[in-house]
N, C-alpha and C positions, 0 to 999 in steps of 0.2 A: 466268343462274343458274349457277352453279356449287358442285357437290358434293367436296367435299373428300375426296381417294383417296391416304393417301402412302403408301408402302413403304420397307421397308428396306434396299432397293437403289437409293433416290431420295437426292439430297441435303437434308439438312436447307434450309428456305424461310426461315430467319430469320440475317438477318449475323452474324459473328463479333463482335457488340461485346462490348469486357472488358467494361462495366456490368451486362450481362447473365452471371448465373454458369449454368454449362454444368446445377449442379444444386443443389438448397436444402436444406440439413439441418437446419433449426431453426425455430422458430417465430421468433424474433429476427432471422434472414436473410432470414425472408418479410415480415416485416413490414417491414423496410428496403426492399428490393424494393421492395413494391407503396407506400408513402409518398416515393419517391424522385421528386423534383417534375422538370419537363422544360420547357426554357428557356421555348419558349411560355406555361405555368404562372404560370411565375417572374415574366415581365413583366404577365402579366394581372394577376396579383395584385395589382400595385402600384396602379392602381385601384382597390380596394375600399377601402372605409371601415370603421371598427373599428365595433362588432364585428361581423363574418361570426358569424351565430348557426346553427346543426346545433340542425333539431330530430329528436328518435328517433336518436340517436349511439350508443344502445346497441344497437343491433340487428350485423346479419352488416357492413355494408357501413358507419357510421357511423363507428365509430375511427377505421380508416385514413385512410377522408374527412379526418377532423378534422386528424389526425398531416401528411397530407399536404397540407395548406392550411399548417398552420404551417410543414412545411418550408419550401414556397415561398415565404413571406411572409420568413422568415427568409435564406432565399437570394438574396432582391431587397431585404431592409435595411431591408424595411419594419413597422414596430411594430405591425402588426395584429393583433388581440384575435380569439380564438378564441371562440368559446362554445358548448358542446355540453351540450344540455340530453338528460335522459329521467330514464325513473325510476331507470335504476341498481340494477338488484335485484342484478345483480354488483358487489358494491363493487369488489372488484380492477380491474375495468376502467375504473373514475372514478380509483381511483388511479393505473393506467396513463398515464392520457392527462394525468392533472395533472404527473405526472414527467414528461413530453412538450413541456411549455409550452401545453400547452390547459386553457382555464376551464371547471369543469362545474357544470350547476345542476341539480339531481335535483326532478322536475316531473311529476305525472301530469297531461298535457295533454289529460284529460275532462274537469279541471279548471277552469270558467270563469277560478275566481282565480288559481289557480296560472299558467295563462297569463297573466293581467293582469299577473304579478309579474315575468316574463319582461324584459328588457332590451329599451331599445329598439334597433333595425337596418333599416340599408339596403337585408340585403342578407342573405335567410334561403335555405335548404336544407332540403328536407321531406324527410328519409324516412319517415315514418310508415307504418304500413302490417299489417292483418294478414289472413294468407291460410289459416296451417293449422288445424286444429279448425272451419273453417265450418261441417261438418256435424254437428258437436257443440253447438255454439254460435253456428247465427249470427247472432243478436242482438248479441254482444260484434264479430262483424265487422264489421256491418254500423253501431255505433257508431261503433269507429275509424275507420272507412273514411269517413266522413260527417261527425260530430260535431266532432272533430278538426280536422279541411280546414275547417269554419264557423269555430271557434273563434279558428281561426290568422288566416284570412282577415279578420275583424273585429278583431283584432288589430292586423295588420299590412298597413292597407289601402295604405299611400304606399310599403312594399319593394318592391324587385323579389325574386319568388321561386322559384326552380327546385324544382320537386315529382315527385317518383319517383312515376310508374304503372307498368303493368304492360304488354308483349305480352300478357297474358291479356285484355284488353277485346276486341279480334281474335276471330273465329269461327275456326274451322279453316279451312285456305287450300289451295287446291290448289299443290301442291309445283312442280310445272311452272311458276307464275308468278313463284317467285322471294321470296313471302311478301308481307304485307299493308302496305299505304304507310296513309300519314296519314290519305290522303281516305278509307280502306274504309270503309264503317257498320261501326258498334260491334253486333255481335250475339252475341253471344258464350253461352257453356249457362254457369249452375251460379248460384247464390249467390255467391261472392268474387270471380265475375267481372263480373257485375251494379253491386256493392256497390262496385269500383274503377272503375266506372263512373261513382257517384254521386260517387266523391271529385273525378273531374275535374270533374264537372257544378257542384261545387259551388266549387273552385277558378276555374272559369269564370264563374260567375256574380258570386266576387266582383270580378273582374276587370271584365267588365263596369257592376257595381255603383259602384266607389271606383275605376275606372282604372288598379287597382295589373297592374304589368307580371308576368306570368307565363309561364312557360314548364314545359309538362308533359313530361315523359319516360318512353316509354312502354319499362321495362326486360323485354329476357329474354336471354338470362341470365349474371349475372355466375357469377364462376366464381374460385375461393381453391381453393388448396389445402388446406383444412380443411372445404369443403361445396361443393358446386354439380354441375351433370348430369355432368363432366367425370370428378370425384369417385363419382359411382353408378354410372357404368358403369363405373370402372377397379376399385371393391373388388367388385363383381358379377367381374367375370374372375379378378382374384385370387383368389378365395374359391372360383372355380368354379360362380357361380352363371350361373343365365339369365338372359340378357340378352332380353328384349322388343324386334321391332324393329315392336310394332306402329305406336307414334310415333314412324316411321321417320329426321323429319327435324329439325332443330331448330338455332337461332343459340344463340350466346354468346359472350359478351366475360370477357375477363381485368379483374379485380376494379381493378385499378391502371389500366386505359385507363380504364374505366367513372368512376370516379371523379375524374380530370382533366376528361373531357369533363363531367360533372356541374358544378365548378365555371365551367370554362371554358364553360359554356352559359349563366350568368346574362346576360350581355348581347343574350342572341336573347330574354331575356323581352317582352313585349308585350301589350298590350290590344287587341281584345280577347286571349284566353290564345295563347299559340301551340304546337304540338305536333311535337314529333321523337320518331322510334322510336331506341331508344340499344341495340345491339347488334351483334353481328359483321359484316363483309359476306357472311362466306358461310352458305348452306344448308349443314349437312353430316349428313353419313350417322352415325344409330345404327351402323349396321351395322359399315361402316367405322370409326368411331370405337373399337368394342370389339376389332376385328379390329387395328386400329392399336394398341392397349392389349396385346394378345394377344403379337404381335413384341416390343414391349419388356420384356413382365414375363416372355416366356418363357413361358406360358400360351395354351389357346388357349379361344378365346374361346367359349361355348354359349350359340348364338343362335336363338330360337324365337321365331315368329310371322311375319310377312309382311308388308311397309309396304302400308300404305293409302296411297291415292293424295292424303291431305290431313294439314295437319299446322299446329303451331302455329308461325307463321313470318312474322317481319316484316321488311321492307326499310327498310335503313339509309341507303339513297343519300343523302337528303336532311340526313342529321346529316353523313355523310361529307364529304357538299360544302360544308357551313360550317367541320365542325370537321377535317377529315384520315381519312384511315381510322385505326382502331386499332394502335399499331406493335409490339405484342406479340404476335410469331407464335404462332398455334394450335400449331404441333408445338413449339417450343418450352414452353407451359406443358403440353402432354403427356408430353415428357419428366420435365419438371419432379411433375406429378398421378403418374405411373406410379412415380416413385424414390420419391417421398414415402410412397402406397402401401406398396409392398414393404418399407419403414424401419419401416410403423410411426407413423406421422407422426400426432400429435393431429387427429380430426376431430370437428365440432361433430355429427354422428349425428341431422342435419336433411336427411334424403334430399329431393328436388325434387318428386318425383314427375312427372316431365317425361314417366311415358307415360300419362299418366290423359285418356282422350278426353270423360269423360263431365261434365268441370267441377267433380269433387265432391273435397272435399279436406277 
């Protein structure tokens, strides 16, 4: 295991490639960034069969997915038909992604028929998924999380389908180990983590069920410049607030690795299901993380509380060794999180909540 410590009297860990800009000032530069396909990508692509369908494309992680499947396909010559289904309550971002070269169908997939009406594919992509308001609502979770994953699965018994879970199915881990692998038991506290429990179970079953190849991925946490833990704890220092280091430890990947490996995972799907955790390789330090925030915004960071000796944390090895590790240094998108910060920079005002012990969200 290793705990991430850098300073500013350390050199930057990430090579000088021009494709990489030193810092992002736009929501149009970020979104190039993170859609920018990478040779691997490019050739994978060209095996897929049209259309590649994205279901839930309107959530945090969906567009770019989408944007960035068409770049590749487009960079390997290949005519591949996009299709990113959800409901679309933002129209601007149906018409984003149509100016893009991506198809969209607007579909509430509680919907038996509405799914029936869905296109046929080879070769689907699930993010579906809902995690916040459980404790308002969780009947409405515990639908999505369920209802959805049957719906789809009956649908689409002969795809192969890559389905976004969660590190939250995970109990809390002791930090010392390095974070939880495939084989841990699923015990996890709260309702939504429960409930993402049922979604594999029930992804799994159809797999078992009609043979259809699956591969689950267990996400934590992606990471944009517009939301994710990277994000909570740089405007907490900026703003001057406190920084919690009760959930002392915690992974994440760059929203643009995340999303390569997503696609590039359809081929480890399998019957029965198979399971990879998709996340950074390292354990890193709250701590650290805000104090590293601190040096760059010129701020210094107010940190309260004391790590517990457990924490929400999974190991990645076994994605690493089929698909590469992630090549999107950590200090670089922290560079990139702390400029954006201090600009000003559009954020979606969807905190993580990444130090809640008790599973309640």
């Amino acid at each position: 295991m290793r705990i991430l410590a850098r300073t500013h009297d350390e050199p930057p860990d990430f090579p000088m490639n021009p494709e990489w800009p030193a810092l992002i000032d736009s929501e149009e530069q970020l979104d190039e960034v993170m859609t920018r396909p990478r040779p691997a990508l490019v050739e994978f692509v060209k095996t897929l069969a049209s259309p590649l369908l994205i279901l839930g494309a309107g959530g945090k992680m969906g567009p770019s997915l989408a944007v960035l499947a068409r770049r590749a396909a487009d960079a390997a010559g290949h005519p591949l038909r996009i299709v990113a289904a959800s409901r679309f309550s933002e129209p601007k971002l149906r018409g984003w992604l149509e100016a893009r070269g991506v198809e969209t169908v607007a579909c509430d997939l509680l919907e038996r028929a509405a799914v029936a009406r869905l296109p046929e594919a080879a070769a689907v992509l699930y993010l579906v998924g809902l995690k916040f308001g459980t404790q308002q609502n969780p009947a409405l979770t515990w639908a999505v999380n369920t209802l959805v994953p049957s719906l789809v699965a009956e649908r689409y018994p002969q795809a192969r389908i890559a389905a976004l879970s969660t590190g939250n199915v995970y109990p809390l881990m002791p930090v010392a180990g390095g974070g939880a692998t495939e084989r841990d038991a699923l015990t996890p506290l709260g309702e939504y983590a429960n409930a993402a429990i049922a979604r594999e179970r029930i992804f799994q079953y159809g797999s078992q069920k009609h043979g259809t190849s699956v591969i689950l991925l267990r996400l934590n946490y992606a990471v944009d410049l517009r939301y994710g833990v990277l994000v909570d704890i740089a405007q907490k220092v900026w703003q001057g607030e406190p920084v919690d280091a009760g959930m002392g430890y915690l992974n994440c990947i760059w929203q643009g690795d995340a999303n390569d490996m997503i696609l590039r995972s359809l081929p480890l799907a399998r019957s029965p299901a198979a399971v990879l955790n998709l996340t950074g390789t390292e354990v890193l330090s709250v701590r650290k993380l805000a104090e590293r925030f601190g040096e760059l915004m010129g701020r210094t960071a107010q940190i309260v509380g004391s790590e517990k000796d457990t924490a929400l944390l999974s190991n990645s090895a076994r994605l690493t060794g089929l698909l590469g590790e992630p090549p999107t240094s950590l200090d670089l998108v922290m560079r990139w999180t702390a400029h954006w910060i201090m600009r000003q920079g559009r954020t979606l005002g969807k905190p993580t909540h990444f130090d809640v012990r008790d599973g309640k969200y």
